[in-house]
VMD Tcl script that builds the backbone (N, CA, C; Angstrom):
set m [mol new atoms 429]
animate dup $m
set s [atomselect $m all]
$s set {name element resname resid chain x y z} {
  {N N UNK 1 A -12.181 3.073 -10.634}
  {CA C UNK 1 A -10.863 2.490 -10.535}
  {C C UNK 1 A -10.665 1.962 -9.113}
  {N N UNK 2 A -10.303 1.033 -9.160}
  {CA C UNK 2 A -9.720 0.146 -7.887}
  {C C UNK 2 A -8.095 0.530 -7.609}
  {N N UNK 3 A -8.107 1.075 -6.500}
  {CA C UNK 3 A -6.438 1.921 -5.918}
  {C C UNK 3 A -5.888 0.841 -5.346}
  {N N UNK 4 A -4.762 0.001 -5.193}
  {CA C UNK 4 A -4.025 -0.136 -4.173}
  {C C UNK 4 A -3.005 0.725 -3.958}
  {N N UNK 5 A -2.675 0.938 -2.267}
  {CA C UNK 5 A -1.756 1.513 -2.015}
  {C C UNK 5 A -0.995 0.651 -0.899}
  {N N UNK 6 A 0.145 0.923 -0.814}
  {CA C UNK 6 A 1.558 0.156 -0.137}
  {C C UNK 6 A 1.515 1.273 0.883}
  {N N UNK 7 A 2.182 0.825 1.741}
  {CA C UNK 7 A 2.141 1.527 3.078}
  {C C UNK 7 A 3.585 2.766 2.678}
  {N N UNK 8 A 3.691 3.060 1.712}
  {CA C UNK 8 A 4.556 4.495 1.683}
  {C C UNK 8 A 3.603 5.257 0.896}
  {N N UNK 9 A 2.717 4.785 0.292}
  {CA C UNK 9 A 1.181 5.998 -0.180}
  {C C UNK 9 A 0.533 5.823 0.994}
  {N N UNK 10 A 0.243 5.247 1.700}
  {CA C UNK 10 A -0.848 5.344 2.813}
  {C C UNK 10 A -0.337 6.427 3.557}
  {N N UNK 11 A 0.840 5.997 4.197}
  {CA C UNK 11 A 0.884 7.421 5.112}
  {C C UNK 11 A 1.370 8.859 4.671}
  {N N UNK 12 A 1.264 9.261 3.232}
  {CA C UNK 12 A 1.111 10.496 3.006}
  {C C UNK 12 A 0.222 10.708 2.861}
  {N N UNK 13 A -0.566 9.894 3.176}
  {CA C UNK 13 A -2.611 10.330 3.928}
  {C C UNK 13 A -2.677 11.125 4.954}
  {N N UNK 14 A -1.580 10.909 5.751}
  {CA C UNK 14 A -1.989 11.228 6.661}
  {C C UNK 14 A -0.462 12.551 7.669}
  {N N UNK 15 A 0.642 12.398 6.598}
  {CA C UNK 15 A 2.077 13.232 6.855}
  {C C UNK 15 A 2.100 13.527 5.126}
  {N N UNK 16 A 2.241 15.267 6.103}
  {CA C UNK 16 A 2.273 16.196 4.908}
  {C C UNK 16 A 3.947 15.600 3.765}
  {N N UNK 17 A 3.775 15.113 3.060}
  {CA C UNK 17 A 5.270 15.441 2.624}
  {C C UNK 17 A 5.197 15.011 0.878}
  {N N UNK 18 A 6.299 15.022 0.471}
  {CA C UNK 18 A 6.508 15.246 -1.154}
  {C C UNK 18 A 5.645 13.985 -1.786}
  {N N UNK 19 A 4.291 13.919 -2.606}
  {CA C UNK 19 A 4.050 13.073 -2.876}
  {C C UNK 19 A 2.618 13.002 -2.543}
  {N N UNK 20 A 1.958 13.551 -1.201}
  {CA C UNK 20 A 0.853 13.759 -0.520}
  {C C UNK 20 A -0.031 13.988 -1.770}
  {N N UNK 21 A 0.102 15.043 -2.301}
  {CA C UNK 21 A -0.779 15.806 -2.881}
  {C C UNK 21 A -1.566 15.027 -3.926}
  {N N UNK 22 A -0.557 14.196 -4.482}
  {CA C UNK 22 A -1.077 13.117 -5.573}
  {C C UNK 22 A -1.454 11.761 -5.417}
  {N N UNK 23 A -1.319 11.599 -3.771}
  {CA C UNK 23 A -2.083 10.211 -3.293}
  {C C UNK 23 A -3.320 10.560 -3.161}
  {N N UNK 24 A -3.655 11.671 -2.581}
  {CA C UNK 24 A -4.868 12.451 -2.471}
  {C C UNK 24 A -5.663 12.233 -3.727}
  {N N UNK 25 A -4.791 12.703 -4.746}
  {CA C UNK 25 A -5.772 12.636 -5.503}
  {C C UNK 25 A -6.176 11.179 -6.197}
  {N N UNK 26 A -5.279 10.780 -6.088}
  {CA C UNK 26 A -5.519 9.166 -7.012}
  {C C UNK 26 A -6.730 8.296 -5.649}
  {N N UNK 27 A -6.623 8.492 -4.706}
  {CA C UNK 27 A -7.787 8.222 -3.759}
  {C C UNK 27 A -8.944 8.889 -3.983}
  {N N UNK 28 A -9.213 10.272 -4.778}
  {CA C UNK 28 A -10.185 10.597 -4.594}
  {C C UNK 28 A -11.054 10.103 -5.908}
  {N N UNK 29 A -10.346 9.991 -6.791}
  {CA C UNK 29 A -10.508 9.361 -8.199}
  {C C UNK 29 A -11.088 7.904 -8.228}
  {N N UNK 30 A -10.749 6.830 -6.891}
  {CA C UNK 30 A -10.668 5.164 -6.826}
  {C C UNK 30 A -12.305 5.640 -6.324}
  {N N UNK 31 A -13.029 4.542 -6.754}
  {CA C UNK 31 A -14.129 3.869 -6.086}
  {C C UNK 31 A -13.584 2.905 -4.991}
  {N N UNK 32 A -12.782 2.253 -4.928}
  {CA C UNK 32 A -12.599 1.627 -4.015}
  {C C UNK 32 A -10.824 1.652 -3.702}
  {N N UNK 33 A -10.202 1.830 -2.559}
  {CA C UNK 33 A -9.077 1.967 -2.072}
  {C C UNK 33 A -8.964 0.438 -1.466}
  {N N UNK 34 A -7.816 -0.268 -1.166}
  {CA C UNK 34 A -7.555 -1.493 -0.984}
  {C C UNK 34 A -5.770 -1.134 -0.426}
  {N N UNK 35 A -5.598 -2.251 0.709}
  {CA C UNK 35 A -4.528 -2.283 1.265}
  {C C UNK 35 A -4.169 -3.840 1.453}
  {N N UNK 36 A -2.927 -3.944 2.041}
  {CA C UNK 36 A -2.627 -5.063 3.038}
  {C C UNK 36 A -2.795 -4.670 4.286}
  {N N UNK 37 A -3.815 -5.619 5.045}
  {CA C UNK 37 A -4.232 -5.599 6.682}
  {C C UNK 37 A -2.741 -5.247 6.982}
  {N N UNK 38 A -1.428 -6.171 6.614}
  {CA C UNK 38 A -0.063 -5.952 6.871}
  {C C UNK 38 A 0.341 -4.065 7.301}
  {N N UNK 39 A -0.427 -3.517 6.057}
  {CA C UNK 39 A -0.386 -1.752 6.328}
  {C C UNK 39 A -0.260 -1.188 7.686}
  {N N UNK 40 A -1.224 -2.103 8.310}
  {CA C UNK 40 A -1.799 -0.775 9.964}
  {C C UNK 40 A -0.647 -0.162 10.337}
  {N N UNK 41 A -0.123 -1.723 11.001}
  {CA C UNK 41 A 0.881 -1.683 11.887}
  {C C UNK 41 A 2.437 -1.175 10.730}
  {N N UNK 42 A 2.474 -0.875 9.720}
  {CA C UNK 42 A 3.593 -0.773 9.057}
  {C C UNK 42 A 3.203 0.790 9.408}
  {N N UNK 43 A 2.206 1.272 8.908}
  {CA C UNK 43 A 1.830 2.689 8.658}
  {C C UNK 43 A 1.866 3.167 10.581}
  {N N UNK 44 A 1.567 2.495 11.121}
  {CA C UNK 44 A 1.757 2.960 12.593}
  {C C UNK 44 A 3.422 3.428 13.159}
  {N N UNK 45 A 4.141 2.064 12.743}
  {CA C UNK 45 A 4.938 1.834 13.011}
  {C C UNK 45 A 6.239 3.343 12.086}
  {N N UNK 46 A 5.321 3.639 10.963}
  {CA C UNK 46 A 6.200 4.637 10.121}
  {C C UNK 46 A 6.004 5.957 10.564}
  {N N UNK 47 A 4.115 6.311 10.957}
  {CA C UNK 47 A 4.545 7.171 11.870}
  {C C UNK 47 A 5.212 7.314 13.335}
  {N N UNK 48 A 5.306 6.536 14.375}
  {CA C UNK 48 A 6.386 6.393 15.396}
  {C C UNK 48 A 7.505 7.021 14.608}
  {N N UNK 49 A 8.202 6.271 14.145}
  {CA C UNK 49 A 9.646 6.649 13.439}
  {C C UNK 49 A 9.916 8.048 13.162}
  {N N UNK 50 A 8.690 8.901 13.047}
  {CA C UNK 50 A 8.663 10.347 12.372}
  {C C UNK 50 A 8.779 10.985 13.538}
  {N N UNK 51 A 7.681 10.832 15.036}
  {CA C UNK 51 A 7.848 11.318 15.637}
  {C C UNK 51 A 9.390 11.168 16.454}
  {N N UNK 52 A 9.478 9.487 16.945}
  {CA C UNK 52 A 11.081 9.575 17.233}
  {C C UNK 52 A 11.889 10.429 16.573}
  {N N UNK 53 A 12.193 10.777 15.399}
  {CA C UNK 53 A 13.288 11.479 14.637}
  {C C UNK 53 A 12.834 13.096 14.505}
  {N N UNK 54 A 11.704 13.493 15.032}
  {CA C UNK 54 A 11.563 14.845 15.189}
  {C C UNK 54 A 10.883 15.452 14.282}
  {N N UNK 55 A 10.443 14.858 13.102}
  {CA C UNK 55 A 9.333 15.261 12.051}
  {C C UNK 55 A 8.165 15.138 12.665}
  {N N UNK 56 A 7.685 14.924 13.349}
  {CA C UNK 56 A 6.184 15.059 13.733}
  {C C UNK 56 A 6.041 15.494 15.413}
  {N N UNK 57 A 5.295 16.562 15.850}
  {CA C UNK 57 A 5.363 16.612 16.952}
  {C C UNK 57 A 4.078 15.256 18.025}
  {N N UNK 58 A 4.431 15.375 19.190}
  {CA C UNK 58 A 3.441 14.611 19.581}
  {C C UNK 58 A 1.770 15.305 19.177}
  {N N UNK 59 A 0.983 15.914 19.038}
  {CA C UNK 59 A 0.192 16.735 18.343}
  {C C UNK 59 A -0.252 16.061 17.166}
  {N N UNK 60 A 0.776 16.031 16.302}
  {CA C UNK 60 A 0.867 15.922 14.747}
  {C C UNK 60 A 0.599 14.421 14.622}
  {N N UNK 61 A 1.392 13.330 15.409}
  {CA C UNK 61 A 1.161 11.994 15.602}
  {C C UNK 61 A -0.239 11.611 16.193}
  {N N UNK 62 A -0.395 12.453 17.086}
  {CA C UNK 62 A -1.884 12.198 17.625}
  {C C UNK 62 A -2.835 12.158 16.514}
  {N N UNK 63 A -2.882 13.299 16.190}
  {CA C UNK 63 A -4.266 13.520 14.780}
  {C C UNK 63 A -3.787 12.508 13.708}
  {N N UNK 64 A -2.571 12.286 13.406}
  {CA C UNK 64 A -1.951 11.255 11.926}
  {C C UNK 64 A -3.021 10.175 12.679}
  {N N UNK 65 A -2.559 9.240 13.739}
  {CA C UNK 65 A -3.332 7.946 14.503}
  {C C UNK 65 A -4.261 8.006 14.474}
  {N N UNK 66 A -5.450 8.863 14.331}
  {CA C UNK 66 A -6.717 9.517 14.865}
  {C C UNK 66 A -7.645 9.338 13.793}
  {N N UNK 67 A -7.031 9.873 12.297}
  {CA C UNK 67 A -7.046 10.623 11.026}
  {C C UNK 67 A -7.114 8.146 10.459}
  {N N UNK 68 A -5.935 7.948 10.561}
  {CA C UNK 68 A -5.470 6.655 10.504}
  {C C UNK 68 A -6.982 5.382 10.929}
  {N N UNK 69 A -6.739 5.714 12.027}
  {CA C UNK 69 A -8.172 4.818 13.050}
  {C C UNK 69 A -9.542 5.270 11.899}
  {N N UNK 70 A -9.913 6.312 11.873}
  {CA C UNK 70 A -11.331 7.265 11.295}
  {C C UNK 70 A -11.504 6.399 10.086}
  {N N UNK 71 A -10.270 6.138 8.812}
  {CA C UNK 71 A -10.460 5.919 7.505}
  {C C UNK 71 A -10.496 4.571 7.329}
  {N N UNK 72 A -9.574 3.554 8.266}
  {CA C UNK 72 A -8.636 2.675 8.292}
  {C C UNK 72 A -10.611 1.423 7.723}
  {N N UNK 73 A -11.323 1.550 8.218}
  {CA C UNK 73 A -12.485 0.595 8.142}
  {C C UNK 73 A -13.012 1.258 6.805}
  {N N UNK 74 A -12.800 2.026 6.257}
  {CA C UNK 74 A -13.278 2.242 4.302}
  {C C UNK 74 A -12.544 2.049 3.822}
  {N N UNK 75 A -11.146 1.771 4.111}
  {CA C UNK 75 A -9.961 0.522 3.217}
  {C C UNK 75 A -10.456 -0.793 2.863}
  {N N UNK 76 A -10.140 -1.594 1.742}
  {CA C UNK 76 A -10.420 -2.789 1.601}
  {C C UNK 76 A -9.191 -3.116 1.778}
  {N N UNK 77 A -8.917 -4.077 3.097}
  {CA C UNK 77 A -7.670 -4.341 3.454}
  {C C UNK 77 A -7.156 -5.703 3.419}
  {N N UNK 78 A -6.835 -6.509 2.529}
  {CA C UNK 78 A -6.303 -7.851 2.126}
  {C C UNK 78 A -5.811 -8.433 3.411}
  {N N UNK 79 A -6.102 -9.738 3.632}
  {CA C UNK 79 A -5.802 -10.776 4.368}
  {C C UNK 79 A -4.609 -10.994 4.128}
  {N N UNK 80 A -3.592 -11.449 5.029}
  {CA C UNK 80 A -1.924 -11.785 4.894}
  {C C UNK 80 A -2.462 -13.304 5.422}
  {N N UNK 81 A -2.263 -14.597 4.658}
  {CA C UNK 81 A -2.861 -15.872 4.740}
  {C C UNK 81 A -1.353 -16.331 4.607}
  {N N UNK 82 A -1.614 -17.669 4.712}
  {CA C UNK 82 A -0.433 -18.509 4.486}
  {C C UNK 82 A -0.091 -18.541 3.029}
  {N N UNK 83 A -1.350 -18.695 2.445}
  {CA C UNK 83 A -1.232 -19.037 1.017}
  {C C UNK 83 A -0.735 -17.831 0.429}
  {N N UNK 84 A -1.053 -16.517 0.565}
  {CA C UNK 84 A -0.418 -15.199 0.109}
  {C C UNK 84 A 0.776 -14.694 1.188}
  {N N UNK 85 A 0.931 -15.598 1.801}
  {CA C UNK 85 A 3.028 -15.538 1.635}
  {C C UNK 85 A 3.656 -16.585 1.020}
  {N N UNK 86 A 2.817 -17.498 0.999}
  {CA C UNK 86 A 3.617 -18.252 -0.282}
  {C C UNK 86 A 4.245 -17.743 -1.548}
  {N N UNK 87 A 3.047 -17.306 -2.137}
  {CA C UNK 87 A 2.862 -16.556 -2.694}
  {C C UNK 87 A 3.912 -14.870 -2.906}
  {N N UNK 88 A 4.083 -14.622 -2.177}
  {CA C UNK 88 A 5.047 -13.241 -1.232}
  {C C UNK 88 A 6.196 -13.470 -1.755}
  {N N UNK 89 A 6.623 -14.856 -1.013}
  {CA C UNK 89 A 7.540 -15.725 -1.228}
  {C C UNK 89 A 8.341 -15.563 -2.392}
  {N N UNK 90 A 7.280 -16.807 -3.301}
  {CA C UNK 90 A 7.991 -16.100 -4.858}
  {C C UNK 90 A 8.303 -15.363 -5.213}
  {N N UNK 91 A 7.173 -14.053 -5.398}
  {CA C UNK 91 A 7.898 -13.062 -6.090}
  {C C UNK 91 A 8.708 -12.248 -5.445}
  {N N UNK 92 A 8.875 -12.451 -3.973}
  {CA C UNK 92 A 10.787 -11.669 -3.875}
  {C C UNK 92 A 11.556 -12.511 -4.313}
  {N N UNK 93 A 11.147 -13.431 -4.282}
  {CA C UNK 93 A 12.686 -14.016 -5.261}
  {C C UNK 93 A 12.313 -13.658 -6.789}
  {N N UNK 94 A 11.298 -13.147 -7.200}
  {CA C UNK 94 A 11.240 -13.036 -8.680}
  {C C UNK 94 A 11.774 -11.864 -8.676}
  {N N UNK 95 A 11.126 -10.688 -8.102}
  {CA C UNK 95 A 11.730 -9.282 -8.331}
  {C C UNK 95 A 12.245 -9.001 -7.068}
  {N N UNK 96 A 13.124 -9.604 -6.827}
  {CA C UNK 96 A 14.300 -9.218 -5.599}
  {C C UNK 96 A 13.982 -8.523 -4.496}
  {N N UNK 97 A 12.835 -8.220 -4.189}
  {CA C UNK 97 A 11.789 -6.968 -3.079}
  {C C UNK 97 A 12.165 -7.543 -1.542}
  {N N UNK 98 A 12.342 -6.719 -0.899}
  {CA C UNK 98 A 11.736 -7.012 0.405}
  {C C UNK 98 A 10.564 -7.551 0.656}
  {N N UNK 99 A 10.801 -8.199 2.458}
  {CA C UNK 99 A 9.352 -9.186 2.736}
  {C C UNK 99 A 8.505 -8.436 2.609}
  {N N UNK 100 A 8.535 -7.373 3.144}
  {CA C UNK 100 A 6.739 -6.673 3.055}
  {C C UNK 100 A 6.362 -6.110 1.804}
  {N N UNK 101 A 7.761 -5.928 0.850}
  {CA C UNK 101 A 6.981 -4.914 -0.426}
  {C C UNK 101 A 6.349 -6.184 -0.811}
  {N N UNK 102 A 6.955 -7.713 -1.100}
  {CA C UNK 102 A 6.489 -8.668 -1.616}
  {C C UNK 102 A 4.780 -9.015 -1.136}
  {N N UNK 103 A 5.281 -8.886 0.212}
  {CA C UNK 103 A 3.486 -8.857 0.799}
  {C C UNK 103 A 2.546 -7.631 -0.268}
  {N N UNK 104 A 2.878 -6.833 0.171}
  {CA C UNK 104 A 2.135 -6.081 -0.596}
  {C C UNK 104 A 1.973 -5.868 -1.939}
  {N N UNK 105 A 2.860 -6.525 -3.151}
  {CA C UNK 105 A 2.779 -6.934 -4.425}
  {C C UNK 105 A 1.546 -8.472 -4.439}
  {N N UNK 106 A 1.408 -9.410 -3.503}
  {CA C UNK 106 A 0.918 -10.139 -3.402}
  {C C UNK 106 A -0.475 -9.738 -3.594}
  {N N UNK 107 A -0.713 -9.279 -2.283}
  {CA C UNK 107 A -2.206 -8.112 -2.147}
  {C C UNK 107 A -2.200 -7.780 -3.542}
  {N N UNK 108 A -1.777 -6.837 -3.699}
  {CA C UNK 108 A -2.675 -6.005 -5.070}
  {C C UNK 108 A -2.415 -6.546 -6.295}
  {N N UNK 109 A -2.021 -8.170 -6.469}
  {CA C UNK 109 A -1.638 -8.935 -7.620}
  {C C UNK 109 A -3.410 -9.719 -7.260}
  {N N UNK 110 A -3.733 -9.635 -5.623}
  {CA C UNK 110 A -4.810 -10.887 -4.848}
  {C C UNK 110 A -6.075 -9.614 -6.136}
  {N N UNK 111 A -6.084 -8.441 -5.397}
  {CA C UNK 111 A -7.049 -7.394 -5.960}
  {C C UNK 111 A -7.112 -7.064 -7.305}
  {N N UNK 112 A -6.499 -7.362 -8.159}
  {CA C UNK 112 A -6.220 -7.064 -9.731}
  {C C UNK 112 A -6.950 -8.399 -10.227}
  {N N UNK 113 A -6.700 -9.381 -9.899}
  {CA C UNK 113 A -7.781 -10.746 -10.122}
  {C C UNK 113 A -8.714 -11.089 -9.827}
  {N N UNK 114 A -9.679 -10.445 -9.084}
  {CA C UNK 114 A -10.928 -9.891 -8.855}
  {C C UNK 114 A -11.180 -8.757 -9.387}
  {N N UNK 115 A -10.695 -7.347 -9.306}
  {CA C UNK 115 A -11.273 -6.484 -10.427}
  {C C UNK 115 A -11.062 -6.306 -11.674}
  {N N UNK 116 A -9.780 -6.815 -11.952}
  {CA C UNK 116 A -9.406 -6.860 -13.208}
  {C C UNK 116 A -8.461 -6.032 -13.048}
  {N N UNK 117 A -7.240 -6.410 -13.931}
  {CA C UNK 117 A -6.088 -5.642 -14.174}
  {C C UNK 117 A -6.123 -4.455 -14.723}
  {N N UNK 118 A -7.028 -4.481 -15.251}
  {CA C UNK 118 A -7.238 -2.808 -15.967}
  {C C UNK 118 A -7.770 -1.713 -15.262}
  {N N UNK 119 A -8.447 -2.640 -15.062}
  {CA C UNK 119 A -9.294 -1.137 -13.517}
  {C C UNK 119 A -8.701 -0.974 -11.961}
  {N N UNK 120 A -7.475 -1.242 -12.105}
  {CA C UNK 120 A -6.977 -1.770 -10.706}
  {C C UNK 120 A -5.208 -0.685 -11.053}
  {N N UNK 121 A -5.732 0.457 -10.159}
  {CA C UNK 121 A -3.968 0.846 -10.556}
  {C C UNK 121 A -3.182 0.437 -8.889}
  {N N UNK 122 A -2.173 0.338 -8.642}
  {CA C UNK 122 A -0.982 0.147 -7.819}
  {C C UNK 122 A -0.014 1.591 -7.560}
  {N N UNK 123 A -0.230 1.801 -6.180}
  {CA C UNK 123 A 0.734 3.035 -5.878}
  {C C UNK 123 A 1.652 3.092 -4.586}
  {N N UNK 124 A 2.678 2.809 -4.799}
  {CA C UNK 124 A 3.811 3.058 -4.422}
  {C C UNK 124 A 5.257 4.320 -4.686}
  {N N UNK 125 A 6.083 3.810 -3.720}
  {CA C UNK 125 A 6.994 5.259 -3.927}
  {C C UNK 125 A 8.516 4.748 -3.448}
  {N N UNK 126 A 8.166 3.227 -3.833}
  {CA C UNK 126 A 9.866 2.322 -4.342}
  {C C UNK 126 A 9.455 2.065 -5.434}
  {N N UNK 127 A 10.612 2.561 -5.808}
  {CA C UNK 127 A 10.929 2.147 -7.772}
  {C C UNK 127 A 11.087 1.337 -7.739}
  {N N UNK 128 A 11.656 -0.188 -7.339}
  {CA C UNK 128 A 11.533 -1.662 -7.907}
  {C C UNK 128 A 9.995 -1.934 -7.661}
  {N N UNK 129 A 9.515 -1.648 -5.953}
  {CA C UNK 129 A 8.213 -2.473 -6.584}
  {C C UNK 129 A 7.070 -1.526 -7.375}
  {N N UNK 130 A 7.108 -0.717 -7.672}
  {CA C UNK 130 A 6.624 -0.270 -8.592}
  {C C UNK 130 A 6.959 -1.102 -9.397}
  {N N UNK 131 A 8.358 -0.755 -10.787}
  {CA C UNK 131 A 8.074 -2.063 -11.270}
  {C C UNK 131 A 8.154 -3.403 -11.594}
  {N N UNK 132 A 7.891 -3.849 -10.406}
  {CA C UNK 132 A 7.411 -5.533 -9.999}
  {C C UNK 132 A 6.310 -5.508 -9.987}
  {N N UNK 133 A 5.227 -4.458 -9.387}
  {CA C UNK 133 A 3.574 -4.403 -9.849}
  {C C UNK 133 A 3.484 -4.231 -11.236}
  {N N UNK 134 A 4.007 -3.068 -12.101}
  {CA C UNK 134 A 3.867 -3.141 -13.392}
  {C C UNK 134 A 4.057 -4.274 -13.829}
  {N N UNK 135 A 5.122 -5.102 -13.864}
  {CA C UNK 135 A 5.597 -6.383 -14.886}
  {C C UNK 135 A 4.426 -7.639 -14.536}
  {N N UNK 136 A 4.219 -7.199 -13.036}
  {CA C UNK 136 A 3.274 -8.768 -12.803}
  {C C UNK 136 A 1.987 -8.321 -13.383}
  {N N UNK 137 A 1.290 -7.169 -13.184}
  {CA C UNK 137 A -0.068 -6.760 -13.532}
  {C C UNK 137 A -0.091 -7.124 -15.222}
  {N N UNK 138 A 1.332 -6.611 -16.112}
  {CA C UNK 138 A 0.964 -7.205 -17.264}
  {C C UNK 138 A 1.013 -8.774 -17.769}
  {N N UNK 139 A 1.913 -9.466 -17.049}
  {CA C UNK 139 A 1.602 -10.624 -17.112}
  {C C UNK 139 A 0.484 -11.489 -16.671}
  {N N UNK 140 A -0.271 -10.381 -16.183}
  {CA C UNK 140 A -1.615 -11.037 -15.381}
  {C C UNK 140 A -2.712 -10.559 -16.212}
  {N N UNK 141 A -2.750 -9.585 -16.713}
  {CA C UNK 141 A -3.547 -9.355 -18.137}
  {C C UNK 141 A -3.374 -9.937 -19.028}
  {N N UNK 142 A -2.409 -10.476 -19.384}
  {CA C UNK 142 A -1.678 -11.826 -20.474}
  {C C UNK 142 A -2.624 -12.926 -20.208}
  {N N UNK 143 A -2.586 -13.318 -19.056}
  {CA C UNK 143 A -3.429 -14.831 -18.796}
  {C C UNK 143 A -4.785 -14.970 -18.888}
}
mol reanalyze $m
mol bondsrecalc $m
mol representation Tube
mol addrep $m
């Protein structure tokens, strides 16, 4: 199975919290894991935020970054192109998403058409784009 994950499964890779346990496993299950390059800096940027607000000590951020850097090159990490924000584009206006969830519906709409929609699951932990990946992945098995 081909995984994508959105940068709110990525970093319970790496911060213990509700949800961890089962990214874990759906990663350990994928032959191949796949991101948006867009991720790093989102997933960087999400842990900062943890440590600013007092969930993570400096310690805890260190090893998350560390842990982050180590894996980050056995990701297959999608190109953010012009043509896949075009792309982006649309479908927030199709399923109403934010810029980056749209980025990242883009990505793993880019990865589902190369492996195939069937062998390709999508994991996230927003309920719209969740399903905005569901509705597009089946319309993309349709075609």
């Amino acid at each position: 199975m081909t995984l994508y994950l959105d940068t709110s499964s990525l970093v319970k890779l790496y911060v213990a919290e509700v949800g961890s346990h089962d990214v874990r496993d759906l990663v350990a299950r994928a032959t191949i894991v796949t991101t948006s390059m867009s991720a790093y800096p989102e997933a960087r940027a999400a842990l900062a935020r943890r440590r600013r607000e007092g969930a993570l000590r400096p310690a805890a951020l260190a090893a998350a970054k560390r842990a982050l850097e180590d894996d980050w090159s056995r990701y297959l990490a999608v190109g953010v192109t012009e043509m896949l924000c075009r792309a982006a584009g649309n479908l927030a206006q199709r399923y109403q998403l934010r810029g980056y969830d749209s980025v990242h519906l883009a990505c793993f709409l880019q990865v589902a058409r190369r492996a195939g929609p069937d062998d390709t699951e999508f994991s996230s932990f927003d309920d719209r784009l969740n399903h905005a990946a569901a509705s597009a992945a089946r319309a993309l098995a349709r075609a």
